[in-house]
N, C-alpha and C positions, 0 to 999 in steps of 0.2 A: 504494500500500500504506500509505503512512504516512498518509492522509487517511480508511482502516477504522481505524487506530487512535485515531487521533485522535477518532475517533464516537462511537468504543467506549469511548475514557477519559471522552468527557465526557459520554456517555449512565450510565454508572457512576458517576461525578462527581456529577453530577446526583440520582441517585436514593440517594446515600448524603446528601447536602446538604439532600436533602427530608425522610428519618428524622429529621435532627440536630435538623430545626424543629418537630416533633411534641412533644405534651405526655407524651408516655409516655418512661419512663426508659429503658427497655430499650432501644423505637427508637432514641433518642439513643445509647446505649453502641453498636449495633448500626452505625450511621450514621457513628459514628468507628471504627470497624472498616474501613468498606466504601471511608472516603476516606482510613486509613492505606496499605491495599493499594493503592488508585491513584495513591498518591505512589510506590510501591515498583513499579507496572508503568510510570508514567511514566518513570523513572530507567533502567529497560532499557529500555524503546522507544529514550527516545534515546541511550543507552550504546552502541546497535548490537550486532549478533550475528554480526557477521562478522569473521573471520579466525584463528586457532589459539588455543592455549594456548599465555599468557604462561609458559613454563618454558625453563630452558636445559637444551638437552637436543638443540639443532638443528645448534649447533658452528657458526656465524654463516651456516647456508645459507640463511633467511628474512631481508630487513630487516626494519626496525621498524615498516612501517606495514601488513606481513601479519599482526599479532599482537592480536587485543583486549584492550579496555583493562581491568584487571582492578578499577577506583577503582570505577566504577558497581556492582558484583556486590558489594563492598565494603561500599558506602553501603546497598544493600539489604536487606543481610547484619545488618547494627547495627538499619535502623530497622525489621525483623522483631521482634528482639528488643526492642528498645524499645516499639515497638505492641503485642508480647504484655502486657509489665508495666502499661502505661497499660492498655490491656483490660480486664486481670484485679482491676486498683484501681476501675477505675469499675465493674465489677461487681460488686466487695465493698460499693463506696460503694450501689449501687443495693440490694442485699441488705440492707443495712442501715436503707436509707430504707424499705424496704417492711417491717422488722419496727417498725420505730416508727411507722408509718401506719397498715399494714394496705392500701397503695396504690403507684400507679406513678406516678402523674401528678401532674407537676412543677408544675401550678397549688396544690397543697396546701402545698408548699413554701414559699411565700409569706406563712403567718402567715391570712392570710383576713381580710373585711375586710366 
C-alpha cells in the first residue's frame, strides 16, 4: 500500500514541478499549489491513520500507542492555511503582472534584450 502512495505522490510531484518550469505565470502559481498539497498528503501518509482519537475520555482503558498522533493533522492544519495566503499573493502578484503587460509569460519579465 504505501508503494501506491508513494507513485501517487511522486507522479503528482512530478506534474506540479513541471507547471512550476513553464513560462506562463498562472502554470507556475498553479504548480505551487499542486506541490503545496503534496507536502500536506505526504505529512498524512506518513502521520499514519491508524488508531482512535487522541481525547481523554477513555478513563486509561487504551495505552498510548492505540491512539494517533494528532502533530501530523496539526502541521497540515497551518500549512493549508499558509498555502492558501502564498496562493492568493502570487495570484495578486500574477494579476498585476498581467495588467502592466497585457501578458502571462515570464520571458517579458526580463526587461528584453
Amino acid at each position: 500500500m504505501s508503494l501506491i502512495y508513494a507513485t501517487a505522490l511522486a507522479a503528482t510531484f512530478s506534474a506540479g514541478v513541471y507547471l512550476m518550469l513553464r513560462r506562463d505565470a498562472v502554470r507556475v502559481v498553479i504548480g505551487s499549489l499542486i506541490v503545496s498539497q503534496v507536502a500536506n498528503m505526504y505529512l498524512m501518509v506518513m502521520g499514519g491513520a491508524s488508531g482512535g482519537a487522541p481525547i481523554l475520555g477513555h478513563h486509561g482503558n487504551k495505552s498510548a500507542s492505540q491512539f494517533t498522533d494528532p502533530v501530523p493533522q496539526a502541521l497540515v492544519l497551518t500549512a493549508i492555511v499558509i498555502g492558501f495566503a502564498t496562493t492568493s499573493l502570487l495570484l495578486s502578484l500574477t494579476y498585476r503582472f498581467y495588467e502592466e503587460n497585457q501578458e502571462v509569460d515570464l520571458e517579458s519579465l526580463g526587461g528584453g534584450s
